[in-house]
C-alpha positions as CSV (number, residue, x, y, z in Angstrom):
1,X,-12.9,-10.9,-0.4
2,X,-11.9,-13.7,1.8
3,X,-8.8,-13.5,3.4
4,X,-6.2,-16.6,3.2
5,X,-3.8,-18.0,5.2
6,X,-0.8,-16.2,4.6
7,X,2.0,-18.8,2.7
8,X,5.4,-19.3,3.6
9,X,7.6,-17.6,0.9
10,X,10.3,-20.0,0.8
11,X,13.4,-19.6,-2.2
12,X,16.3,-22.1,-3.1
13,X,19.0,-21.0,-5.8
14,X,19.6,-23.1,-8.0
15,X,23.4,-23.9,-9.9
16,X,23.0,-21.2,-12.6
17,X,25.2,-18.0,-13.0
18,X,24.7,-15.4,-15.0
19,X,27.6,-13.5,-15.8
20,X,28.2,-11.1,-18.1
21,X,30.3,-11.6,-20.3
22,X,29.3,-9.4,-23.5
23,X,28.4,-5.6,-24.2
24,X,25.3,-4.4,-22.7
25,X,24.5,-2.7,-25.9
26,X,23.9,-6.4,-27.0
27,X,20.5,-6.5,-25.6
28,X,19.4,-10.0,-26.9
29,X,23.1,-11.3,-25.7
30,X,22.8,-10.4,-22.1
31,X,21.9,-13.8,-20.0
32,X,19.0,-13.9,-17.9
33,X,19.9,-13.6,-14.2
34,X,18.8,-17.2,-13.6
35,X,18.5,-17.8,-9.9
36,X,15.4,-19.0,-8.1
37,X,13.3,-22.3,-8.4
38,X,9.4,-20.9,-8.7
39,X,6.2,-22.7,-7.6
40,X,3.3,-23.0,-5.1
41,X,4.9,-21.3,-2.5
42,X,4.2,-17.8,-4.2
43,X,1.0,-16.4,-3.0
44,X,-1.7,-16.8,-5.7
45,X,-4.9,-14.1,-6.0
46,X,-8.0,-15.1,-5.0
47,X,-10.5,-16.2,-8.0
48,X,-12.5,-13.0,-7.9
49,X,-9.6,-10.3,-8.3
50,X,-8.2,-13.4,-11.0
51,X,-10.9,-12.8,-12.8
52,X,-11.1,-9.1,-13.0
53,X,-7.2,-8.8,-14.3
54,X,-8.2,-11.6,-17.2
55,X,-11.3,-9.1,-18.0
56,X,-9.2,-5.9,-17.6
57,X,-5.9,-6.9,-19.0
58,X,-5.8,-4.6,-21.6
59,X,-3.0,-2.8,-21.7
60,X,-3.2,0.6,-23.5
61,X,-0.8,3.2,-21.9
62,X,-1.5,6.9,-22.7
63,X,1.4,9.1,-22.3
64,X,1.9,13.1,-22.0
65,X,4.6,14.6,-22.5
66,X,6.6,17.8,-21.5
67,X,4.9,19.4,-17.8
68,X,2.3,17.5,-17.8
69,X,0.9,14.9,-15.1
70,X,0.9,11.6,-17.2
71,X,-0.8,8.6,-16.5
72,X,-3.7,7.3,-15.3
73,X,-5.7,5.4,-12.6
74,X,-6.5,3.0,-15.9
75,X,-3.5,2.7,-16.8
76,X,-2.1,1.6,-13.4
77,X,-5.5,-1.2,-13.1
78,X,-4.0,-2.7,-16.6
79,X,-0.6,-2.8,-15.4
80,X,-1.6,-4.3,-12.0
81,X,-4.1,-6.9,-14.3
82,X,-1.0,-7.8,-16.1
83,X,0.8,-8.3,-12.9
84,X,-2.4,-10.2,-11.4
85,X,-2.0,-12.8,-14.0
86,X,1.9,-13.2,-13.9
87,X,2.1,-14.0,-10.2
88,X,-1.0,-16.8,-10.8
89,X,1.3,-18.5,-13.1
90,X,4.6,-18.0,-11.0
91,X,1.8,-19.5,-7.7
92,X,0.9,-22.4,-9.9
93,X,-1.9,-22.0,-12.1
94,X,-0.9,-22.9,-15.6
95,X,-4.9,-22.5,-17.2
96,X,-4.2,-21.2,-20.6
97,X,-6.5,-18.9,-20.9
98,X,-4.6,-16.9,-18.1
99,X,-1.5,-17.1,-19.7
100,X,-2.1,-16.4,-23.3
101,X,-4.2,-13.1,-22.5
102,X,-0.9,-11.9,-19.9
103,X,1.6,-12.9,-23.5
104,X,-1.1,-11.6,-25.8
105,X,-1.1,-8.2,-24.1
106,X,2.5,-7.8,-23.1
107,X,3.5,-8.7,-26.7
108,X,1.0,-5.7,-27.5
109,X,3.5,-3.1,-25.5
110,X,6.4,-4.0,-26.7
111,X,5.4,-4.4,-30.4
112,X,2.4,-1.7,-30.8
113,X,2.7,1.9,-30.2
114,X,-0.5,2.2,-29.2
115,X,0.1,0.5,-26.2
116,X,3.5,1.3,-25.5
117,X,5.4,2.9,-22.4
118,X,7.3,5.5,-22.7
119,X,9.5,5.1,-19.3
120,X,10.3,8.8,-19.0
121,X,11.2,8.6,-15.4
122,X,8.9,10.6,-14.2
123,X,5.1,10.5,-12.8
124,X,3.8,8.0,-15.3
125,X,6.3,5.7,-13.7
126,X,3.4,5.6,-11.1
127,X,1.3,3.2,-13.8
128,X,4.9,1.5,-15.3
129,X,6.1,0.3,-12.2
130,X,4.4,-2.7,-12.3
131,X,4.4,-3.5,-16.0
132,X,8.2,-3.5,-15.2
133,X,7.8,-6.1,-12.2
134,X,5.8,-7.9,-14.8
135,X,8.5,-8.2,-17.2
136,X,10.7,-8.9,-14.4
137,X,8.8,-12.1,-13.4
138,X,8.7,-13.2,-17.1
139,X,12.3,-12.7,-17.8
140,X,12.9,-15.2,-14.5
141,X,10.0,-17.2,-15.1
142,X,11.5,-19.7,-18.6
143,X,8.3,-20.9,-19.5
144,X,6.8,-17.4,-19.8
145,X,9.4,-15.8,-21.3
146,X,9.9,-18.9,-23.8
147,X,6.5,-17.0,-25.1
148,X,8.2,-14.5,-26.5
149,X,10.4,-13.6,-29.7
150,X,13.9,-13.4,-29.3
151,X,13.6,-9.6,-30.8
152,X,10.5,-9.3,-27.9
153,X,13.2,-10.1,-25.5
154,X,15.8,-8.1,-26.5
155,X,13.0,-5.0,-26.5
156,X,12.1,-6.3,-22.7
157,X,15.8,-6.0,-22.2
158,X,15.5,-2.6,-23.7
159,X,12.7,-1.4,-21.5
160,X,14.5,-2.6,-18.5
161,X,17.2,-0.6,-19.9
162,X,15.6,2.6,-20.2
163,X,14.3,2.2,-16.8
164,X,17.4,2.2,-15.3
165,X,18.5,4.8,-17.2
166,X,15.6,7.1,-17.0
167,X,15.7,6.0,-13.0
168,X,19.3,6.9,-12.8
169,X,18.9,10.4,-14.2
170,X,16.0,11.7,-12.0
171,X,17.0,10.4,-8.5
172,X,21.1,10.8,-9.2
173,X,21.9,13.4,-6.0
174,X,24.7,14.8,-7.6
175,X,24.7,16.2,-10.6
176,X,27.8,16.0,-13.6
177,X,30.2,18.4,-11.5
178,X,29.7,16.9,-8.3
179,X,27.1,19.5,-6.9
180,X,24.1,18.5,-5.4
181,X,20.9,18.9,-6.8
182,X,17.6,20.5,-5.9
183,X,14.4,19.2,-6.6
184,X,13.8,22.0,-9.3
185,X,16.6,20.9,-11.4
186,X,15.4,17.2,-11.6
187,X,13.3,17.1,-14.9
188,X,12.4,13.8,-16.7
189,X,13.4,12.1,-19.8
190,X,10.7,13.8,-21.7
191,X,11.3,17.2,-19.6
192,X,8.5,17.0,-17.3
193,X,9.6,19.1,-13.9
194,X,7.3,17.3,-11.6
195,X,10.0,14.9,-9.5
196,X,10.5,15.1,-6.2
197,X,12.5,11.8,-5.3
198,X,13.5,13.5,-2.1
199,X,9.8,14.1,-0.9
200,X,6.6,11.8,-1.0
201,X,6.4,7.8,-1.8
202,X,4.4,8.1,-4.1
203,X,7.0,8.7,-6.2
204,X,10.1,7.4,-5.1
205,X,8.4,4.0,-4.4
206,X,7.4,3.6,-8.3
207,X,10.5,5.2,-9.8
208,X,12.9,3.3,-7.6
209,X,10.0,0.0,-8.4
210,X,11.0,0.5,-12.0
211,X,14.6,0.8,-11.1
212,X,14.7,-2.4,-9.1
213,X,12.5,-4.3,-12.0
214,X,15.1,-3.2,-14.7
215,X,18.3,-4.1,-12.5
216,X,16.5,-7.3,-12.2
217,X,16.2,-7.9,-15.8
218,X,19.6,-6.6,-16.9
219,X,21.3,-8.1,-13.7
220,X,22.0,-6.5,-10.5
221,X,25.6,-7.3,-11.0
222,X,25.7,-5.7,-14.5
223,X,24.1,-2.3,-13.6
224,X,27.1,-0.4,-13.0
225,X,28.6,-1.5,-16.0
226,X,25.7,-0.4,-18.1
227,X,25.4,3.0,-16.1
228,X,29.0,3.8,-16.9
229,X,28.9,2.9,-20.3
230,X,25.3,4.6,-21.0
231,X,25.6,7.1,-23.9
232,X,22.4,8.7,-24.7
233,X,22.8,8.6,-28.5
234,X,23.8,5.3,-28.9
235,X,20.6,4.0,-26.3
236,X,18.1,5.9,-28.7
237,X,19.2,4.4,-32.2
238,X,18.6,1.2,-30.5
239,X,15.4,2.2,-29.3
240,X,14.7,3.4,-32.8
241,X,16.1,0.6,-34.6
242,X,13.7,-2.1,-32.1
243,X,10.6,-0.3,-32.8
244,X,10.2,1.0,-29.0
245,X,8.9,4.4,-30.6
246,X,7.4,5.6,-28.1
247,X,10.5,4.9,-25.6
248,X,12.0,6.6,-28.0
249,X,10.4,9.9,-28.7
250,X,10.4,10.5,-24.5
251,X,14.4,10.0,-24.9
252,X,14.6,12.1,-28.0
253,X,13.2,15.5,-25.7
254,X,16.5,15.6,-23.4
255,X,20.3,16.4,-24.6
256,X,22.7,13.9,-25.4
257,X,25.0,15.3,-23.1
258,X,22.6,16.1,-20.4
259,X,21.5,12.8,-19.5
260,X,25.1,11.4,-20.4
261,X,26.5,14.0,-17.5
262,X,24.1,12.4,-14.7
263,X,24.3,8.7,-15.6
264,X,27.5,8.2,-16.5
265,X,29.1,10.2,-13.7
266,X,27.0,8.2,-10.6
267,X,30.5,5.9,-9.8
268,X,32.5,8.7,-10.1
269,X,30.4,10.7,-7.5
270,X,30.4,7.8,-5.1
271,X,33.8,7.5,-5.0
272,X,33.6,11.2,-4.3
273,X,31.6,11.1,-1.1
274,X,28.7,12.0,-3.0
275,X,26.8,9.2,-2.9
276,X,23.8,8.1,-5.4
277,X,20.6,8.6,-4.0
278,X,19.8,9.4,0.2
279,X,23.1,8.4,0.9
280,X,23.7,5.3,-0.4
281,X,26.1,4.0,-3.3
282,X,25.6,1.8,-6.5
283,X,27.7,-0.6,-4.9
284,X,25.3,-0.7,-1.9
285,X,22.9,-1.6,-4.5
286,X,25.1,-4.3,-6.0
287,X,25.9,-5.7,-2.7
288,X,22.0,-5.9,-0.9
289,X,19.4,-4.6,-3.4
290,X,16.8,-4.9,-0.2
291,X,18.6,-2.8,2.3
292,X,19.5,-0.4,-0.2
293,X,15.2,-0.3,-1.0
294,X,15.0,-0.1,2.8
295,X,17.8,3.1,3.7
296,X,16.7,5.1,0.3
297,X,12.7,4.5,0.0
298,X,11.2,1.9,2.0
299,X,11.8,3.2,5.8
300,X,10.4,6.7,4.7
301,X,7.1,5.6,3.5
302,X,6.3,4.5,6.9
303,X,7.5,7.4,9.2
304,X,4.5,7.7,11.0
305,X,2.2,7.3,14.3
306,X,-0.2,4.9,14.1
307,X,-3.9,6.7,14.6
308,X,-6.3,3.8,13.7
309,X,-6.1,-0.1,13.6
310,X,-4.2,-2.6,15.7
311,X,-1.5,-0.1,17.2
312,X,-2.1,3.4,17.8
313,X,1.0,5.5,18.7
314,X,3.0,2.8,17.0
315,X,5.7,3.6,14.3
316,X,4.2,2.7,11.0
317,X,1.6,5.5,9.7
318,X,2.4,6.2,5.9
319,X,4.3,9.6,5.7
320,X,1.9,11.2,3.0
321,X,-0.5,11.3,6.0
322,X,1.5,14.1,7.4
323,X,3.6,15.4,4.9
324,X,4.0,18.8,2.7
325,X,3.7,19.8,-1.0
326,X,4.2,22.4,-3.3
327,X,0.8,24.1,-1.5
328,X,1.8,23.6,2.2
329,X,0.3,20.6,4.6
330,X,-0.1,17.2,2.3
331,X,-2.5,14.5,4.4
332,X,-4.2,12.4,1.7
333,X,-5.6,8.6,1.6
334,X,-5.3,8.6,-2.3
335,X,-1.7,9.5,-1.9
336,X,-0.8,6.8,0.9
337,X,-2.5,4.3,-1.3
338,X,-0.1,4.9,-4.3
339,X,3.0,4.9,-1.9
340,X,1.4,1.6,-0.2
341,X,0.6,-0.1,-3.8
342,X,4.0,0.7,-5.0
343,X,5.7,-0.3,-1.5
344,X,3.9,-4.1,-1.4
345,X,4.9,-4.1,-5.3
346,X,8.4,-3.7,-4.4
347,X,8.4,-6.0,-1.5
348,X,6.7,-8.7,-3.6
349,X,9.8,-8.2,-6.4
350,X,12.2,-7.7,-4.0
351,X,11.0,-11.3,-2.0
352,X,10.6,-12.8,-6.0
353,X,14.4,-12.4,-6.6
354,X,15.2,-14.0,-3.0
355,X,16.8,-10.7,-2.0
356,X,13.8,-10.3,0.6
357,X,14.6,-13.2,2.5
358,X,18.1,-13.4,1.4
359,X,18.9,-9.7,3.4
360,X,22.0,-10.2,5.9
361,X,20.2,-6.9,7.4
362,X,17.7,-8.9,9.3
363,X,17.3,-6.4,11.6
364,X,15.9,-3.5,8.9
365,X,13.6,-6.5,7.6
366,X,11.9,-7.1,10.9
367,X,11.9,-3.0,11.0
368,X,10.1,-2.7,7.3
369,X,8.1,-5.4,8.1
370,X,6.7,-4.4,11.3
371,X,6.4,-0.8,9.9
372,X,4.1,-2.3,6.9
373,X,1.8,-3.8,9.6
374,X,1.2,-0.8,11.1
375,X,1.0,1.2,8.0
376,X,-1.3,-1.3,6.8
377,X,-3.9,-2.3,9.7
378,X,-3.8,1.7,10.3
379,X,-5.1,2.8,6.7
380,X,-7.5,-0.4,5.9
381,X,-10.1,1.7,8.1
382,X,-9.4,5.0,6.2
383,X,-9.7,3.3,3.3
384,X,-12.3,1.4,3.8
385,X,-14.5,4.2,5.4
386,X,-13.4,7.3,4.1
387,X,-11.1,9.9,4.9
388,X,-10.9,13.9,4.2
389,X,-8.2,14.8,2.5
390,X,-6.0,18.0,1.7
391,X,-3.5,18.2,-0.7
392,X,-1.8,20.6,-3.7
393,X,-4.7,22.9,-1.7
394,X,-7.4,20.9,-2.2
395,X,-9.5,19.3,0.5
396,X,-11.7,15.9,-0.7
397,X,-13.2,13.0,0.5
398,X,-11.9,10.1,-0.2
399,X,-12.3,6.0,0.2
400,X,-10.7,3.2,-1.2
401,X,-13.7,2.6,-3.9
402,X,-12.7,6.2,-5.4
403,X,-9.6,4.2,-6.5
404,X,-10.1,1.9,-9.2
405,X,-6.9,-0.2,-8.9
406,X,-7.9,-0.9,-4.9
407,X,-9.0,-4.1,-5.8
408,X,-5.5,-5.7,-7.2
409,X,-3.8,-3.6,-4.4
410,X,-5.9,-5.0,-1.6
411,X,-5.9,-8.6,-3.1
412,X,-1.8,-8.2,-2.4
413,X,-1.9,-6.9,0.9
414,X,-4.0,-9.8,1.6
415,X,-2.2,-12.4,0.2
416,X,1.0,-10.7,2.6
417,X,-0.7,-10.7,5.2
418,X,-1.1,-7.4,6.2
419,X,-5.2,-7.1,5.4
420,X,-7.6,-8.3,7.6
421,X,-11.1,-9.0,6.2
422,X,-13.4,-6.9,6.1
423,X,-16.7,-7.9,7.3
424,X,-18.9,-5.0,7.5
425,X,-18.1,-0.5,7.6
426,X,-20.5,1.9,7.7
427,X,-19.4,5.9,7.9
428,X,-22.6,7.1,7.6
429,X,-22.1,9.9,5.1
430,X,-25.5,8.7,4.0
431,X,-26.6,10.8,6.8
432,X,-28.6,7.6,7.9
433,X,-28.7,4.4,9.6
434,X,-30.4,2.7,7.5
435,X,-29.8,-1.2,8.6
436,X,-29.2,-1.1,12.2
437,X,-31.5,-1.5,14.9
438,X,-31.4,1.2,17.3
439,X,-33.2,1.5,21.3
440,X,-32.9,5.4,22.3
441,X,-33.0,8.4,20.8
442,X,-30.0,8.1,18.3
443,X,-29.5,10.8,15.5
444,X,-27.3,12.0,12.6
445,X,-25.2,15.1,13.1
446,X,-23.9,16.3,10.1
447,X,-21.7,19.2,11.1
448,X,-19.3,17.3,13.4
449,X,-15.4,18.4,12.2
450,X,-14.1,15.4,10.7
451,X,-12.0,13.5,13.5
452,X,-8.8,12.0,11.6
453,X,-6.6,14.0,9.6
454,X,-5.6,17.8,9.5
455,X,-8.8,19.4,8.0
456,X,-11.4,21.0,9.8
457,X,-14.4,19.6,7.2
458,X,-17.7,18.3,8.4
459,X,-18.0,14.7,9.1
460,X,-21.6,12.8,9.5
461,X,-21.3,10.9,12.8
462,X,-24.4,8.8,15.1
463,X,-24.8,10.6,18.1
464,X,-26.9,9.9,21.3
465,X,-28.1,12.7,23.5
466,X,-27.1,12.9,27.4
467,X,-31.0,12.3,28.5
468,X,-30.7,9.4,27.3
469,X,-30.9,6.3,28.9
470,X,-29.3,2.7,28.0
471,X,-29.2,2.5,24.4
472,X,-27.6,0.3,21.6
473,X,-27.2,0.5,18.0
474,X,-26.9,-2.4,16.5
475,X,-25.3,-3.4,12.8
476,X,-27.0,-5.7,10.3
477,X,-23.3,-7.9,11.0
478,X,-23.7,-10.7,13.1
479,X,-20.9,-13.3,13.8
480,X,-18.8,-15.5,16.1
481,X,-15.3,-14.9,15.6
482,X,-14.4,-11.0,15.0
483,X,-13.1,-7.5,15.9
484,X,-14.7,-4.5,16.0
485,X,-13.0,-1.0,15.8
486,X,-15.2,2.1,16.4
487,X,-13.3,5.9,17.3
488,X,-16.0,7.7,19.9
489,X,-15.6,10.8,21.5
490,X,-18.1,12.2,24.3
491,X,-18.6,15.7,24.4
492,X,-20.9,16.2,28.0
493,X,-21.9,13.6,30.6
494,X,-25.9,13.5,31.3
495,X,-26.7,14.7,34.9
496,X,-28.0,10.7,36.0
497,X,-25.9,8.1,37.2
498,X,-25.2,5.3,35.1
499,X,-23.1,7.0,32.6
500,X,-21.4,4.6,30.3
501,X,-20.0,4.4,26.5
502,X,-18.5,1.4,24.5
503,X,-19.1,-1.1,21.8
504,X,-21.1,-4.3,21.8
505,X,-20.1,-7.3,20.3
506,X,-22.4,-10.8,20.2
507,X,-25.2,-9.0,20.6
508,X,-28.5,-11.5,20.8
509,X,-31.3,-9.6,21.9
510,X,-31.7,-6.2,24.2
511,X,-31.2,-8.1,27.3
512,X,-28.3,-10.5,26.1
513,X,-24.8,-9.5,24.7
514,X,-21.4,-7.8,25.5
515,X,-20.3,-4.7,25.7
516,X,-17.0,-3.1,26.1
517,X,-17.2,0.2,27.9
518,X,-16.0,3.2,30.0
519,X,-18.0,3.7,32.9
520,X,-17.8,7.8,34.4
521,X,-19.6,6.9,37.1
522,X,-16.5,4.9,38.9
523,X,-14.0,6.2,36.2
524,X,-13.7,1.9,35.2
525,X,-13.2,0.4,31.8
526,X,-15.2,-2.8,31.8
527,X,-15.6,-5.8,29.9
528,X,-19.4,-6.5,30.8
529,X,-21.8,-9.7,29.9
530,X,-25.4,-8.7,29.9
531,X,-27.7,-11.6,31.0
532,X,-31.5,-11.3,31.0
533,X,-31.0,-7.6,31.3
534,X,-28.5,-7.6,34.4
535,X,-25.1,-7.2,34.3
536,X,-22.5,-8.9,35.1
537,X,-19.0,-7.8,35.7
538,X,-16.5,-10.1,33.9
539,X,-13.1,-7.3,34.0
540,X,-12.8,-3.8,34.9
541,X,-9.3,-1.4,35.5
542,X,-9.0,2.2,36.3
543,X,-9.2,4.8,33.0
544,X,-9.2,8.2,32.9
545,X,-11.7,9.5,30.2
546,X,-11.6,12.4,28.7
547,X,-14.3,14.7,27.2
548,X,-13.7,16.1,23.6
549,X,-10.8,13.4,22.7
550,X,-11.5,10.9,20.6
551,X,-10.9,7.6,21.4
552,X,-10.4,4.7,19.3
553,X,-12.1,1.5,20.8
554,X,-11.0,-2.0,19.4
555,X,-13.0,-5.4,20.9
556,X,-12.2,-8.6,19.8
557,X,-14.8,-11.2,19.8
558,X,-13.9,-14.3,19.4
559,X,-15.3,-17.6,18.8
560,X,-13.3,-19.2,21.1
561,X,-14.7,-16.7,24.3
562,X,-12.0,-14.7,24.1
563,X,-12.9,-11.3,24.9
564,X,-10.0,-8.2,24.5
565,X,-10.8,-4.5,25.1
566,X,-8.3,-2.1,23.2
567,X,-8.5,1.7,24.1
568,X,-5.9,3.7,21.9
569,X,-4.1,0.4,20.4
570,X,-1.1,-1.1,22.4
571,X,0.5,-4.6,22.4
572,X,-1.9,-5.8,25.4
573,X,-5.2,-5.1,25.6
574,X,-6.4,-2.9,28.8
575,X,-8.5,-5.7,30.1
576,X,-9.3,-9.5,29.2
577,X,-11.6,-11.7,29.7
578,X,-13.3,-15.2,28.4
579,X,-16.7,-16.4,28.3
580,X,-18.3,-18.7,25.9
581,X,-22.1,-17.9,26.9
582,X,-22.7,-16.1,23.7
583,X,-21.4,-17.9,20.2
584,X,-22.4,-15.4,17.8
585,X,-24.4,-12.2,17.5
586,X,-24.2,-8.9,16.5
587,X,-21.8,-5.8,16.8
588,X,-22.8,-2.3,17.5
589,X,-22.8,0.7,20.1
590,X,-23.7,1.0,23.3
591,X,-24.3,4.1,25.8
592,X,-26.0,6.1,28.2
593,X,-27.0,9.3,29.5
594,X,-23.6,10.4,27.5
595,X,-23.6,12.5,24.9
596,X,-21.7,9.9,22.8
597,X,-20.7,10.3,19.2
598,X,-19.7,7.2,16.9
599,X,-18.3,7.1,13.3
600,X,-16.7,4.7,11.0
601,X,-17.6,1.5,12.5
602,X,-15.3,-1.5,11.1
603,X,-15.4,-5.0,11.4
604,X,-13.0,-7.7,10.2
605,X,-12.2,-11.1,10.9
606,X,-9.9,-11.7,13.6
């Protein structure tokens, strides 16, 4: 996928103001919350992930019911395919094709039960999330939602609704008397038990998505009022009486007075001192949706060290990397992906409405945005190349491909910025290296415990033997302008001088290249230019090495002869040098008489 230049979101208001002015149980009466002027300044996908939401856009949602796990991975693809097209439109592209297959199949969930939501609150919010930003960019977008029935738009209003209302009962902290809850006693609209808004993003990033997404509908302003008002008998004749059945029948499993004893008590309870949800207030809401995102979910999806990417050891690692469940220690890639999906879903709402940029708490924005970086540049090489996993007891390997929707989640993070391009992996779990071009005696060990994460599983790694001599492995990838990233760990010196280990980068033949490496002999990192087969020096510092840690080595190559060695991330590389000798070539490993072991090789633009 080729990465773009990242756009300047820019917003203006314009005159409008929506005020409410009727009841809320008046769905087709409520105005729009007309605000922001739309156009080219919205990112737009790139063709190839366009043209897999326009093939995929079917939106068929399957819903389980009491103590199950609903939803899908499919599901979530459709909703992200509907989402795909929507923000095309809002970015400028008008092709009809696009458009009428987003209206065809959004008129499908709001008028056929087949493909219906059911917005229970819960886990399947997970898949709803973005159908719900979805609705929330037609509802602001008049040309789009000009597509639609005035009874379609009173059921999106609906929807929005019953997000907000289904939102409000499962993360409310305090319950109708005031007490605070426990996670146990938080069960959906349709009674399923399994919420945990106080634990893992995965979670409270889509329920408190599909929150955001109905305020946004209804009016940020107007929430309160609707959440005060809310009485559960009265919402489901409406559902009933719009056709939203299947809305409906997830409603119809709870008491009246149950979810009337949460919902309508959240104002009352702030007044208290018992505030809403992770101690902030409705009004917190009203007054800055973004730093209300930012103090209740968005600052604890990213609560992390940085072990991989541009900034090791720097605050930013998703949480569900080092978290608990029900079954003890929780570190899972497919976990951090649906917190990360949900997070830059959010973000991209949150930006939409102008409440993004519009933040008078510039200081958390800098923090979330900095935070997403690192998250970010720290998981594209997990994802990309694989990652052992434990979780509800389980222990799997896991890469991005394994997760259908990656494709409309990485076309995002792209389009944000906060992606590089990926120009060539290998992990070899093939238990080859098929493609590369080795000199020495390199080999496959297959029993080597994995190096990221907290399992102890086997990992497949390239290892050179310490009687070895100089040798390189060297990747099918060859280019001018690029960064390598490669973790090695050397587990015994060889017994000859000349001990070295490192990457190489512009790699022309075996006596012509770079190479970034540790030398044990003098105990020097070194940025090194091999000429004709000699060596010449162009940087070196002191370093201490270790053997038995792993080290994660980044080298940027670039076209214009910069050349910056990264040991263990930091804001400055260790050493820096420039040399324009060599204008493209390959990237791969380099060592000798080391007993030097190499995994997950990545390399992405710069």
């Amino acid at each position: 996928m080729n990465k773009r230049t990242q756009p300047k979101w820019s917003w203006k208001k314009s005159a409008a103001t929506a005020v409410l002015s009727v009841s809320l149980l008046l769905p087709s009466l409520v105005p729009a919350k007309d605000v922001y002027a739309y156009g080219s300044s919205l990112p737009a996908p790139s063709s190839t992930v366009l043209t897999e939401a326009y093939s995929y856009a079917s939106n068929s949602f399957t819903n389980f019911f009491v103590n199950t796990n609903g939803g899908s991975a499919g599901e979530l693809k459709r909703a992200q395919s509907l989402f795909t097209l929507a923000r095309n439109y809002i970015a400028g592209d008008t092709t009809t094709s696009y458009k009428d297959r987003l209206v065809y199949w959004v008129k499908q969930t709001l008028n056929s039960t087949a493909h219906m939501p059911d917005m229970h609150g819960g886990i399947d919010m997970r898949q709803q999330q973005y159908y719900l930003i979805t609705l929330a960019l037609i509802w602001h977008t008049p040309d789009l939602k000009a597509a639609f029935t005035t009874a379609e738009q009173s059921r999106m209003l609906l929807m929005a609704k019953a997000a907000l209302a289904a939102g409000a009962y499962v993360t409310a902290d305090y319950n109708a008397s005031g007490v605070l809850r426990t996670d146990a006693s938080r069960i959906t609209m349709d009674g399923d038990p399994n919420c945990w808004p106080q634990g893992n993003p995965n979670w409270t990033e889509a329920v408190l998505g599909s929150f955001l997404a109905g305020a946004y509908i209804v009016g940020v302003s107007n929430v309160g009022s609707f959440l005060n008002s809310y009485d559960h008998a009265s919402f489901k004749t409406e559902l009933s009486a719009a056709g939203l059945t299947d809305v409906y029948d997830s409603f119809n499993l709870t008491a009246n007075a149950t979810v009337n004893g949460y919902v309508n008590n959240i104002d009352n309870n702030d007044t208290a001192g018992k505030p809403f949800f992770r101690g902030k207030k409705l009004t917190d809401f009203y007054a800055d949706p973004f730093r209300f995102y930012y103090d209740t979910t968005g600052k604890f999806t990213y609560t992390e060290l940085a072990t991989e990417g541009d900034q090791v050891g720097v605050l930013g690692r998703a949480k569900e990397f080092a978290t608990t469940d029900a079954y003890g220690v929780r570190d899972s890639l497919g976990y951090v992906l649906h917190g990360l999906n949900h997070s830059i879903g959010n973000r991209y709402l949150i930006d939409f409405m102008g409440d993004w940029s519009g933040t008078s708490s510039s200081t958390q924005r800098t923090d979330i945005e900095n935070r997403m970086k690192v998250g970010f540049s720290d998981v594209l090489g997990k994802a990309e190349n694989g990652y052992w996993n434990i979780s509800n007891g389980n222990f799997y390997y896991d890469t991005a491909q394994d997760e259908i929707y990656y494709s409309f989640f990485r076309s995002l993070a792209d389009d944000m910025g906060l992606f590089k391009q990926v120009l060539f992996r290998d992990n070899f779990e093939d238990a080859n290296y098929t493609g590369w071009t080795a000199t020495g005696a390199w080999s496959i060990l297959s029993t080597e415990p994995t190096w990221s994460g907290s399992t102890t599983q086997q990992d497949d790694v390239v290892q050179l033997p310490a009687a070895s001599g100089v040798a390189t492995l060297i990747s099918s990838y060859s280019g001018s302008n690029y960064i390598v990233y490669a973790p090695v760990k050397v587990s015994a010196w060889g017994t000859s001088a000349y001990r070295n280990v490192g990457i190489v980068g512009k790699y022309v033949n075996n006596n012509d290249y770079y190479v970034m490496r540790y030398k044990q002999d003098n105990g020097m990192l070194q940025i090194v230019k091999y000429k004709g087969g000699s060596t010449q020096i162009l940087k070196e510092t002191p370093f201490t090495w270790n053997l038995g840690t792993v080290y994660q080595l980044k080298g940027v190559f670039g076209s214009d002869g910069k050349l910056d060695f990264y040991v263990n991330g930091g804001a400055a590389p260790k050493l820096t040098a420039t040399d324009t000798e060599y204008l493209t070539g390959n990237a791969g490993y380099y060592a000798s008489f080391t007993n030097a072991k190499f995994d997950d090789m990545l390399v992405t633009g710069r």
